[in-house]
C-alpha positions in Angstrom: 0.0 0.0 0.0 1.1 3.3 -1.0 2.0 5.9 2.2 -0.3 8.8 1.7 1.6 11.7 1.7 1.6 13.4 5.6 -1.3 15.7 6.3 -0.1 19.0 7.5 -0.1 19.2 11.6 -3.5 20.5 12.4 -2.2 23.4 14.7 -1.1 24.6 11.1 -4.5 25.1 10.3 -5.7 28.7 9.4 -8.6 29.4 11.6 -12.3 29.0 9.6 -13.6 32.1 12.1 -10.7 34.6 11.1 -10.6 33.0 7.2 -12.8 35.5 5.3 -13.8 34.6 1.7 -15.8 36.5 -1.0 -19.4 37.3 0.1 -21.4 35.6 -2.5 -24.4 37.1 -4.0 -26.2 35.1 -5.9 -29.6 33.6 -6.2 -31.2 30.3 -7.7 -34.3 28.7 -7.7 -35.2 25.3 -8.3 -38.6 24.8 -9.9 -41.5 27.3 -10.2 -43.5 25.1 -8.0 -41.4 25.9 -5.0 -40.5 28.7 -2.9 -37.5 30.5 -3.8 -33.9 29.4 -3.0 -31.7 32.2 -1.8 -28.2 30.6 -2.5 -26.4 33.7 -1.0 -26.5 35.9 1.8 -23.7 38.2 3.7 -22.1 35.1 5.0 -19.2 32.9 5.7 -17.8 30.5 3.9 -16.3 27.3 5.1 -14.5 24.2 4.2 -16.2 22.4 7.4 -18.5 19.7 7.5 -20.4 18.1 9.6 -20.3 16.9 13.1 -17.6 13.8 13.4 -20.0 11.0 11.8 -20.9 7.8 14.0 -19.1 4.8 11.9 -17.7 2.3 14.1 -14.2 0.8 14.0 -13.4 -2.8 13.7 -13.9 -4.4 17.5 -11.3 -3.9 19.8 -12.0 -7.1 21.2 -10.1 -9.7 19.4 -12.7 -12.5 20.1 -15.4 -10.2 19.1 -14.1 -9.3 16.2 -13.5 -12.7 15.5 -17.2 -13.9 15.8 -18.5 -10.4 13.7 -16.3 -12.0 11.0 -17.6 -15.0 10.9 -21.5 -13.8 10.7 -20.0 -11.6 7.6 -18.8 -14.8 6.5 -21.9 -16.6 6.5 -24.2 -13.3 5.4 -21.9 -13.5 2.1 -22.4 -17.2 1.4 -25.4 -15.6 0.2 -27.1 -14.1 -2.6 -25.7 -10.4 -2.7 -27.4 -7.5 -2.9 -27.9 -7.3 -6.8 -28.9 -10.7 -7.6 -32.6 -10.3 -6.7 -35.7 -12.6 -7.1 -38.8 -10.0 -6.9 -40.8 -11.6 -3.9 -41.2 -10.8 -0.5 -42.4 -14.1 0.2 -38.9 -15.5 1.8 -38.9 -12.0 4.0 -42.8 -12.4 5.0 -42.0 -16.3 6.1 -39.2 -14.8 7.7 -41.2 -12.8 10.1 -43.6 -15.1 10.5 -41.8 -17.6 12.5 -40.5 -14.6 14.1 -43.4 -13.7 15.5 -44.1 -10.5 12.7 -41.4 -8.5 14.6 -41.8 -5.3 12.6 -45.7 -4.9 13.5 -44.8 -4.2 17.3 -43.6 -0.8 16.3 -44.7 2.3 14.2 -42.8 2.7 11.1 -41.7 5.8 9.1 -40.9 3.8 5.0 -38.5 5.2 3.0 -37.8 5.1 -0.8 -36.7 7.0 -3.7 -33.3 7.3 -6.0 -31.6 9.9 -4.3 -31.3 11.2 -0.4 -32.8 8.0 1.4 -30.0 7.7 4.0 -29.3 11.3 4.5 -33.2 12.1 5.0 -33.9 9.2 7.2 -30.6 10.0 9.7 -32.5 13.5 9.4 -35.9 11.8 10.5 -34.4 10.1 13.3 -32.2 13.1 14.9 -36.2 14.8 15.2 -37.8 11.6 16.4 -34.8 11.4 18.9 -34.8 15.2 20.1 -38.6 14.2 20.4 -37.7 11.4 23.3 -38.7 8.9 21.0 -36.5 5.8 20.9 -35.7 4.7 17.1 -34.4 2.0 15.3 -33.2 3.1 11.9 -32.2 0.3 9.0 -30.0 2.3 5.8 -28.2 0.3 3.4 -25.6 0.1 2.0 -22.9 0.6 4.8 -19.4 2.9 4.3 -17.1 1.0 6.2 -19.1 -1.5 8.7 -21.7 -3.8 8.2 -22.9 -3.2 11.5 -24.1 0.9 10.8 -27.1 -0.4 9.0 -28.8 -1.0 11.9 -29.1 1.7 14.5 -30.9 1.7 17.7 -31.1 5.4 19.5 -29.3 7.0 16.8 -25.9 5.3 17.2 -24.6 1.6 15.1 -25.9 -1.4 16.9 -22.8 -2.3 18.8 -21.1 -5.7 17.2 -22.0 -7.9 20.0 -25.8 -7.2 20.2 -25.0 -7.7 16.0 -23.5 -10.7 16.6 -26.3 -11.9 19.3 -28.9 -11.0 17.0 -27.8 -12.9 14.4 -27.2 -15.9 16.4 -31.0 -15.7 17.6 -32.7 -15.7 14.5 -30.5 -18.3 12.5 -32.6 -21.1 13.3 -35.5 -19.7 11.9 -33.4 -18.3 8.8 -32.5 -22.0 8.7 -36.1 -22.9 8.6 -36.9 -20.6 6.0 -34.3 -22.0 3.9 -35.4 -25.0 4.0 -39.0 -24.6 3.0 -38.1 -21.9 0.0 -36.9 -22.7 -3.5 -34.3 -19.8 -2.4 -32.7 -19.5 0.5 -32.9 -15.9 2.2 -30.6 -13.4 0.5 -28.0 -11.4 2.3 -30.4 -8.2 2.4 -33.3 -10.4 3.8 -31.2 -11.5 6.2 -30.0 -8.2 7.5 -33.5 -6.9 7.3 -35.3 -9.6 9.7 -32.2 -8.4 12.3 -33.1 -5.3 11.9 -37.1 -5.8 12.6 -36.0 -8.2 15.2 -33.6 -5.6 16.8 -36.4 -3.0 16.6 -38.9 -5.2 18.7 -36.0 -6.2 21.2 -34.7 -3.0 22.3 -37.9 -1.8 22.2 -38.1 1.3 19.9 -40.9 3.7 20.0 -40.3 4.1 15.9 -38.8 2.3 13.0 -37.0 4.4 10.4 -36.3 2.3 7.5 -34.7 2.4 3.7 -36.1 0.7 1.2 -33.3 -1.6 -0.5 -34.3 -1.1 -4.0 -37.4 -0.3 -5.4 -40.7 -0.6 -3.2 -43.1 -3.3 -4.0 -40.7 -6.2 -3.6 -38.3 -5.0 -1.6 -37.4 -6.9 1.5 -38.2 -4.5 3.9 -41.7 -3.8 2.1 -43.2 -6.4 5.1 -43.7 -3.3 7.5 -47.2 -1.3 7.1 -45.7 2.5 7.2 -47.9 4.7 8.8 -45.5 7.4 6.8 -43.7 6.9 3.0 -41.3 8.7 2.1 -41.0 9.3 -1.1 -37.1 11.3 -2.4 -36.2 12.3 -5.6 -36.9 9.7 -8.5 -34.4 9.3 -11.2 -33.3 7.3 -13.6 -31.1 4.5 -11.8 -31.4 0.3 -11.4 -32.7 0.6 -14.8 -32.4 -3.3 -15.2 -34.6 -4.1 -12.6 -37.2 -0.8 -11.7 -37.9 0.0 -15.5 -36.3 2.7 -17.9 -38.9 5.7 -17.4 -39.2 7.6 -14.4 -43.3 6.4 -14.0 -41.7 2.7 -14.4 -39.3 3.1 -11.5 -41.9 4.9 -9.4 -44.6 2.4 -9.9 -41.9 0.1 -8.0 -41.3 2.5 -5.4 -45.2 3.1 -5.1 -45.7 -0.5 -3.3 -44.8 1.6 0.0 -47.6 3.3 0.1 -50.1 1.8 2.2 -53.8 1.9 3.2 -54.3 5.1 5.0 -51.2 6.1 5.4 -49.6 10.1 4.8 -46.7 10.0 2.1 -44.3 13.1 1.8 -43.2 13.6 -1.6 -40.4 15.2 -2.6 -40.2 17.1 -6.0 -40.6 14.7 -9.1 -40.7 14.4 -12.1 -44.2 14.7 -13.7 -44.7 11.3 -14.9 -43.4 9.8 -11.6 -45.8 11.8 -9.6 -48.8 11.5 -11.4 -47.8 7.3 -10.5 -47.4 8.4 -7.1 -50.5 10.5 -6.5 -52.9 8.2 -8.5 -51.4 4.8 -5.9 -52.3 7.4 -2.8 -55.9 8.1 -4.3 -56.4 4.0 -4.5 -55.1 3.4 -0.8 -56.4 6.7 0.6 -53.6 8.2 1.3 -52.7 12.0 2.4 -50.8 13.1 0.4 -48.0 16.0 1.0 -45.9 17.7 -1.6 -43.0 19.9 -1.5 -43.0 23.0 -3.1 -47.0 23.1 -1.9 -47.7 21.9 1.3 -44.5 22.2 2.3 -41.0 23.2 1.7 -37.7 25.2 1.5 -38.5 28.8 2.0 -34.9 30.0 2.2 -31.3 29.2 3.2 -28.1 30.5 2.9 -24.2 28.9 3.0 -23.3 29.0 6.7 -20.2 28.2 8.7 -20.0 24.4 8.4 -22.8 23.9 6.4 -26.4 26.3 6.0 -28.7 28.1 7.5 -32.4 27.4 6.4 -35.8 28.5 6.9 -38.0 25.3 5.7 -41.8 25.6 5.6 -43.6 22.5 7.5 -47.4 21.0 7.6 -47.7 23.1 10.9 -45.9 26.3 9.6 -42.8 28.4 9.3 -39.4 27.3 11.0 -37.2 30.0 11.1 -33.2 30.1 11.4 -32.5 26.1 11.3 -28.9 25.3 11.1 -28.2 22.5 8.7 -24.2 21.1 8.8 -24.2 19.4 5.6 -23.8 21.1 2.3 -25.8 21.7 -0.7 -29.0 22.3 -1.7 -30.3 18.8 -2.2 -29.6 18.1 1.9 -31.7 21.5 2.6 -34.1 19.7 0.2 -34.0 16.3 2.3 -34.4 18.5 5.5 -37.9 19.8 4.3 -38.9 15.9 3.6 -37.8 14.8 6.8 -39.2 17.6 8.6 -42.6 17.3 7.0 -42.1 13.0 7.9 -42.2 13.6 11.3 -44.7 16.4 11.7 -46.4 13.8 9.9 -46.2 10.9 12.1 -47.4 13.3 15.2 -50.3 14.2 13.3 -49.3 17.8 12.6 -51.9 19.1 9.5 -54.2 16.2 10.9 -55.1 16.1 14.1 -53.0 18.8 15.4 -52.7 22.2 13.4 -49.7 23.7 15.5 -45.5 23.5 14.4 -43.3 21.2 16.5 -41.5 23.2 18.6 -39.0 25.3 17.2 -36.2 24.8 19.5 -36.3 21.2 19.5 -36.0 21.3 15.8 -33.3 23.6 15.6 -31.3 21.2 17.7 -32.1 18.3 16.5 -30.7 19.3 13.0 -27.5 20.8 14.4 -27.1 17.3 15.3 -27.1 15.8 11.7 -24.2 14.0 10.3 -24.3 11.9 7.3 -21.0 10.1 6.5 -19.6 10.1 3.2 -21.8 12.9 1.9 -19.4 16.0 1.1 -17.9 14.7 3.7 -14.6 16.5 4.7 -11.8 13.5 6.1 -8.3 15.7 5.2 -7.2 19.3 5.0 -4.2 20.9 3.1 -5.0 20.1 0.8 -8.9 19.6 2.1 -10.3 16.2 1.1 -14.1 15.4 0.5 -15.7 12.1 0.3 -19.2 12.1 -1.7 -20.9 8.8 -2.5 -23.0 9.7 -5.4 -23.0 6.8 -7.9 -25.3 8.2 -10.3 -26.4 11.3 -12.7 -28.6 13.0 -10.4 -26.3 12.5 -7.4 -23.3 13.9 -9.2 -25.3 16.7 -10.4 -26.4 17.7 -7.0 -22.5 16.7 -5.3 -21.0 18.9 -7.9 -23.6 21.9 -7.3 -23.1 21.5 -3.7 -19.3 21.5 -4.1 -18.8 24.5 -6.0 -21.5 26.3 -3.4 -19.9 25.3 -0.2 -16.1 25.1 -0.9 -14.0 27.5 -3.0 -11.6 25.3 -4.6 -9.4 27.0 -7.5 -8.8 23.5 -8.6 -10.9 20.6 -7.6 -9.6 17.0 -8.7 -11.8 14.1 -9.1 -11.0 10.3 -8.1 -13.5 8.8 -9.5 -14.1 4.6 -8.4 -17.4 3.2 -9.9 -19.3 0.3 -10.2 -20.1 -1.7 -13.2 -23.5 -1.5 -13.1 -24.3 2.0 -13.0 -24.3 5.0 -15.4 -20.7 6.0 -15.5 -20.8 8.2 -18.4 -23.6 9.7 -17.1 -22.1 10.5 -13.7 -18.9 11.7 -15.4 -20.6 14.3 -17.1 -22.6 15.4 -14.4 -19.0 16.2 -12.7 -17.0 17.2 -15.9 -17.3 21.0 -15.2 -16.1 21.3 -12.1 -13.0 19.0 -12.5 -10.0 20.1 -13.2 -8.4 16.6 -13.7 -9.7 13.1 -13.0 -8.1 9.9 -11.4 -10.0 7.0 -12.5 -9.4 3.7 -10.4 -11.4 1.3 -8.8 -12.5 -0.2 -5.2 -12.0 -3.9 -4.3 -15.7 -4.9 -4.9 -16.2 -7.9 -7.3 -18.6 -4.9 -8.9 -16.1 -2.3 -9.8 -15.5 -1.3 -13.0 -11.8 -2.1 -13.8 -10.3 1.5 -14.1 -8.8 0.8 -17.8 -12.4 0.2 -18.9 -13.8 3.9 -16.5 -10.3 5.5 -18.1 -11.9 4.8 -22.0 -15.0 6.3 -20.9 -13.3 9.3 -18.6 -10.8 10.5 -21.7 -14.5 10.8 -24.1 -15.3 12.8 -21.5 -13.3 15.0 -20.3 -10.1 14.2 -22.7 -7.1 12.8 -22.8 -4.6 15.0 -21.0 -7.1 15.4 -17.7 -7.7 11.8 -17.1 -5.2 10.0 -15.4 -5.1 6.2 -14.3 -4.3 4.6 -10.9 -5.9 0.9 -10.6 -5.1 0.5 -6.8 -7.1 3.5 -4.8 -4.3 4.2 -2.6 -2.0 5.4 -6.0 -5.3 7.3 -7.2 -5.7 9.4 -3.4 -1.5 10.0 -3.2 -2.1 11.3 -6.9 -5.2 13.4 -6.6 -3.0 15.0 -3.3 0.2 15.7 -5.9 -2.0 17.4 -8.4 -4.0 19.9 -5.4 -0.7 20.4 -4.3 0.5 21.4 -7.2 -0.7 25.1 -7.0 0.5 26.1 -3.6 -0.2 25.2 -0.3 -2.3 28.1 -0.3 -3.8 28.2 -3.4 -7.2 26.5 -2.8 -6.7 23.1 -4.5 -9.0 20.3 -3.4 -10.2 16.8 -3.8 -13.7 14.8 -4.3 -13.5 11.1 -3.8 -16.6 9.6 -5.8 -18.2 7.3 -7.7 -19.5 4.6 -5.5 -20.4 4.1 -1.5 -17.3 1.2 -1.9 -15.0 4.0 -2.7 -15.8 6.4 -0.7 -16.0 3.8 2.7 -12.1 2.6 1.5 -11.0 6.1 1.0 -12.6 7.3 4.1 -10.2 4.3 5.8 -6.8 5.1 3.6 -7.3 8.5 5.0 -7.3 7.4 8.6 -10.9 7.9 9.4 -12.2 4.6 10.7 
């Protein structure tokens, strides 16, 4: 493994408070159904992120680790999580000898193409400023298997991992036996999650679809709340190539008499969205109507934003994440829980203000512009497709202001690459193409073929093993000064950014 070169001493570092950059000035807005974005106000800017994101280490605990390696082991004897068979009927026998775990709780569902993990840790910092104890299920991990499944906020610690496991392998067993498939890795996971849930026990379920909706593993839960993120065009193979294909498959969340927050979509994919809700009647709540982002403006560490809820206004919100789309997430989460107490039902008044404010202060969402090295500053973002890139390379050029931004760029085989290279071809300066250890990378000679069509031959340069691509991408934002403003944006794929976010020492 390559050594990295040494990250200047952080005493060395200038101060962010005394480090005064341009005042920006200018304005966007998104779509003419929503309220208008101010992108700029007489403010700071910053190359901070968020609060230090909760991704656990390896165990310290030798035998520990030892046993958590061994469940891995087993978990990947199985199907992985792109060879699907559309059925939830392995999942629904699964809780069935369980006991139907996942109905002893309230459950807020989660789906879309874009934003699912950030919006639902956003749902469960309110739920959790609220006193409400929550189990959250994401996918897929950055470094540690074991971040999928939260209880209170915080990873499920590996030994309560491991014991959970160990207490519903019989019935996994059991399952297998009967099925003509045995239980996929994701299945798996997602019965220890529901069985977690009703353990501990949580006052609220937060969960992620896998992919899609109507199949999807975790589609066994009856959410009295879907969430519905930005569709686009992604898991073509499987959803459907339109955008009402893909959100007929991500409709299946939406349950009898349940409230679904939408978040802007495209038209077809709404009118799919509204006409399931009107055939299960549903509420329906839409941003950029019933509610919304009102305002926000680049802050120290991330933005300041005033977000319009089912209840009303919510003034002066501090965000620490970056970029327009999280400000857009923070409206869907927002609205999800006012939601899920009933505000705009039962109750007309706002959750209380301070509550809020705190509980999004609180947000941290590894991996997304996620600063891990400065001098020159480092950011991780895990967009894998189009839209992401689109909105990671608006975000970038918003928050930081890099005079030379490199790309190392690590994707998988499966996905749009040319697509997401494109999306990030304006803001690059160069690009280092490589790949992540994943059976699905793409192999970085093949990414390279696409990267010089895109962005041409002399910015494109080639390191197969990551650790050559990072020590690279460092050598060329060096190259202008130490105090010139260069930067770097690890991307491409959730696999890349978790093993960069490891070379660089943070995990």
């Amino acid at each position: 493994m390559s050594e990295l070169p040494p990250d200047h001493n952080a005493d060395d570092q200038p101060d962010p408070l005394n480090t005064f950059d341009e005042i920006i000035a200018e304005e966007t807005t998104r779509d003419p159904d929503l309220a208008v974005i101010e992108a700029g106000s007489r403010t700071l800017r910053t190359q901070g992120g968020p609060p230090d994101a909760d991704i656990p280490t390896r165990p310290a605990d030798p035998e520990v680790d030892k046993a958590l390696r061994e469940v891995e082991t087993e978990l990947a004897t199985r199907w992985g999580e792109t060879k699907l068979e559309p059925s939830v009927s392995r999942i629904a026998a699964l809780m069935d000898v369980l006991g139907e775990p996942q109905r002893s709780y309230p459950s807020i569902h989660i789906t879309g193409t874009n934003g699912k993990t950030s919006t639902a840790r956003m749902i469960e910092a309110l739920l959790g400023a609220f006193e409400l104890r929550t189990g959250r299920y994401t996918s897929p991990h950055v470094q540690s298997i074991t971040e999928r499944i939260s209880l209170d906020g915080a990873p499920i610690p590996p030994e309560r991992f491991i014991e959970t496991y160990q207490d519903i392998k019989p019935y996994v067993e059991m399952v297998d036996a009967a099925q003509e498939y045995r239980l996929s890795f994701f299945e798996v996971l997602t019965g220890m999650a529901y069985a977690a849930f009703a353990d501990a026990p949580v006052d609220v379920g937060v969960v992620e679809v896998g992919m899609g909706g109507s199949w999807d593993a975790t589609n066994v839960i009856d959410g009295d709340v879907a969430v519905v993120t930005p569709i686009d065009l992604d898991h073509t193979d499987r959803l459907g190539s339109t955008h009402a294909e893909i959100a007929t498959e991500k409709a299946g969340i939406i349950k009898q008499g349940a409230t679904v927050i939408m978040a802007q979509q495209p038209v077809d994919a709404a009118q799919v969205l509204l006409k399931k809700a009107v055939e299960v009647d549903a509420t329906v709540a839409r941003e950029g109507l019933e509610f919304g982002v009102v305002e926000r403006q680049v802050a120290v560490g991330g933005q300041l934003m005033t977000l319009r809820g089912l209840g009303g206004e919510y003034r002066e919100v501090y965000l620490p994440l970056h970029g327009a789309h999280q400000a857009h997430n923070a409206a869907v989460a927002l609205a999800a829980v006012e939601a899920f107490f009933g505000v705009g039902a039962q109750r007309a008044d706002a959750l209380d203000l301070d509550t809020v404010r705190k509980a999004f202060a609180a947000v941290a969402s590894p991996g997304r512009l996620e600063v891990v090295r400065r001098s020159p500053t480092v950011v991780l973002d895990a967009a894998h497709n189009p839209a992401g890139a689109r909105a990671a390379a608006e975000a970038v050029g918003e928050a930081f202001q890099f005079s030379r931004l490199i790309g190392v760029v690590g994707a998988s085989g499966d996905k749009n690459v040319r697509g997401l290279l494109e999306a990030f071809e304006p803001v690059f300066a160069e690009v280092v193409v490589t790949q992540n250890s994943s059976h699905r990378a793409m192999d970085a000679d093949e990414l390279a073929g696409i990267a010089v069509e895109v962005f041409g031959e002399e910015r494109v340069q080639v390191e197969p093993r990551l650790p050559d691509a990072l020590e690279a991408a460092i050598t060329l934002a060096e190259e202008e000064g130490e105090f010139a403003g260069g930067g770097v944006l690890v991307t491409g794929s959730v696999i890349t950014v978790g093993e960069a976010r490891l070379l660089l020492g943070r995990g």
